[in-house]
C-alpha positions in Angstrom: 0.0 0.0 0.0 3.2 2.5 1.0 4.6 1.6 -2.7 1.6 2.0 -4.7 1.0 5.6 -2.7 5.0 6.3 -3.0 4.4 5.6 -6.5 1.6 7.4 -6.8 2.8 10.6 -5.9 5.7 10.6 -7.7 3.9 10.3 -10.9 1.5 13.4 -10.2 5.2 15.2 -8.9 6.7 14.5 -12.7 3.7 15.1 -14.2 3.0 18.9 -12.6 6.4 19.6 -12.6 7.2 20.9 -16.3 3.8 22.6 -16.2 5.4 24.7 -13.6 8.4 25.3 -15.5 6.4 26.8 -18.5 4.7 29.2 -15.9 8.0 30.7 -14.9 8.2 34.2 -15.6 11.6 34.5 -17.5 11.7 38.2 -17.6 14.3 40.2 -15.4 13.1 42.4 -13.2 14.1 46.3 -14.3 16.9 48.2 -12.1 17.0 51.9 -12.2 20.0 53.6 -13.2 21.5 55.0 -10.2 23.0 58.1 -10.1 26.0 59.6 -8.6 25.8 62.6 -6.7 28.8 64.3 -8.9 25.9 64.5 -11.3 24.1 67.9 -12.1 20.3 67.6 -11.5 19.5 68.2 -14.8 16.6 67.4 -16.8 17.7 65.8 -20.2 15.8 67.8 -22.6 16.4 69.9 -25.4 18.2 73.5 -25.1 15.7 76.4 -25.2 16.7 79.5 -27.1 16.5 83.1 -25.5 18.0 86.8 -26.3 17.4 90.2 -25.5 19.8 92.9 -23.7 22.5 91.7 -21.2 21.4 93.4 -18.0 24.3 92.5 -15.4 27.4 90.3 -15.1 27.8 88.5 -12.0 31.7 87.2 -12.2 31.4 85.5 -8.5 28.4 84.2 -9.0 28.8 82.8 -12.6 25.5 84.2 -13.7 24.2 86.5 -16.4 20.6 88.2 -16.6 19.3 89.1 -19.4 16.2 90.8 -19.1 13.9 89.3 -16.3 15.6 86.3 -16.0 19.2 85.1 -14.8 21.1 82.1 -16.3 23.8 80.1 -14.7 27.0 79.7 -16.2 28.7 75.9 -15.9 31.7 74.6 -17.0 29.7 73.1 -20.0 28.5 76.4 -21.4 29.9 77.8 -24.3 30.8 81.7 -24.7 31.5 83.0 -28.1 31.9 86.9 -29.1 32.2 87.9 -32.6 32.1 83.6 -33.4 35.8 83.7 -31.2 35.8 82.4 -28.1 34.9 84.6 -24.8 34.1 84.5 -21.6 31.9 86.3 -18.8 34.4 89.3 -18.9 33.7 90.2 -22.9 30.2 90.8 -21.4 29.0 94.3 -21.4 25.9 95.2 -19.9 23.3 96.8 -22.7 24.6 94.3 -25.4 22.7 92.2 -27.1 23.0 88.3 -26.3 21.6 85.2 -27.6 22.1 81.8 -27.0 20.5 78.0 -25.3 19.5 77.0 -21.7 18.0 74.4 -19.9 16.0 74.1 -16.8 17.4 71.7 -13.7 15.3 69.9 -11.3 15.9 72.7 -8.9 14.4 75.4 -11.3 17.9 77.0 -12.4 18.4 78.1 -16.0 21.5 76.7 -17.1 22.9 78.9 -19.8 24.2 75.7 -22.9 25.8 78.6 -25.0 25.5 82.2 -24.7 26.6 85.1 -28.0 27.5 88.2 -26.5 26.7 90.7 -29.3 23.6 88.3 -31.1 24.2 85.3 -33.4 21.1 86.2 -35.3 21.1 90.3 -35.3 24.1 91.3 -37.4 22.7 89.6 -40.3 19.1 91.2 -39.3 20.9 94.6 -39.0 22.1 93.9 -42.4 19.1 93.4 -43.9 17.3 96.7 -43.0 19.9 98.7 -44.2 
């Protein structure tokens, strides 16, 4: 009687057994990318253009404003005047600038690249006259 149940239940073990293999879920499970704090909090989104006059130079600081709103300057950001390379000091305040930015978790603007002197209005200047 021990054999025949012995037996038994070994044949209902093999017989479930690759029925629960085909169940098994095969898929990893997904590990966020973790980040190190070295890393700016920066959104990864595309650069947003702005210009208008260059209100104040902040050299301690590392800022710019330009009109209403001020724009942090990183190692990243890239200062041209007259398409030769510049930096905060080539800024004078009542000048035209151009350039990209983009916006960090924080709410900073993060100047990308900034034109002291336009990108866009010499060839506009041009044009009227």
């Amino acid at each position: 009687m021990r054999k025949a149940l012995l037996a038994t239940l070994l044949i209902v073990a093999m017989a479930a057994g690759p029925a629960q293999l085909l169940a098994q879920n095969t898929n990893k499970a997904v590990v966020p990318k973790k980040s190190t704090a070295a890393e700016p909090a920066v959104k990864k989104s595309r650069a947003i253009p702005f210009s208008g006059n260059l209100k104040a130079v902040d050299k301690t600081a590392k800022t710019i404003t330009v009109d209403k709103r001020t724009f942090q300057i990183t190692s990243e950001t890239k200062i041209l005047k007259a398409d030769k390379p510049a930096s905060l000091e080539n800024g004078v305040a009542g000048e035209y600038v151009t350039g990209s930015y983009t916006k960090s978790d924080d709410g900073k603007l993060l100047a990308h690249s900034i034109y002291f002197g336009g990108k866009t209005k010499a060839k506009g200047a041009e044009k009227k006259q």
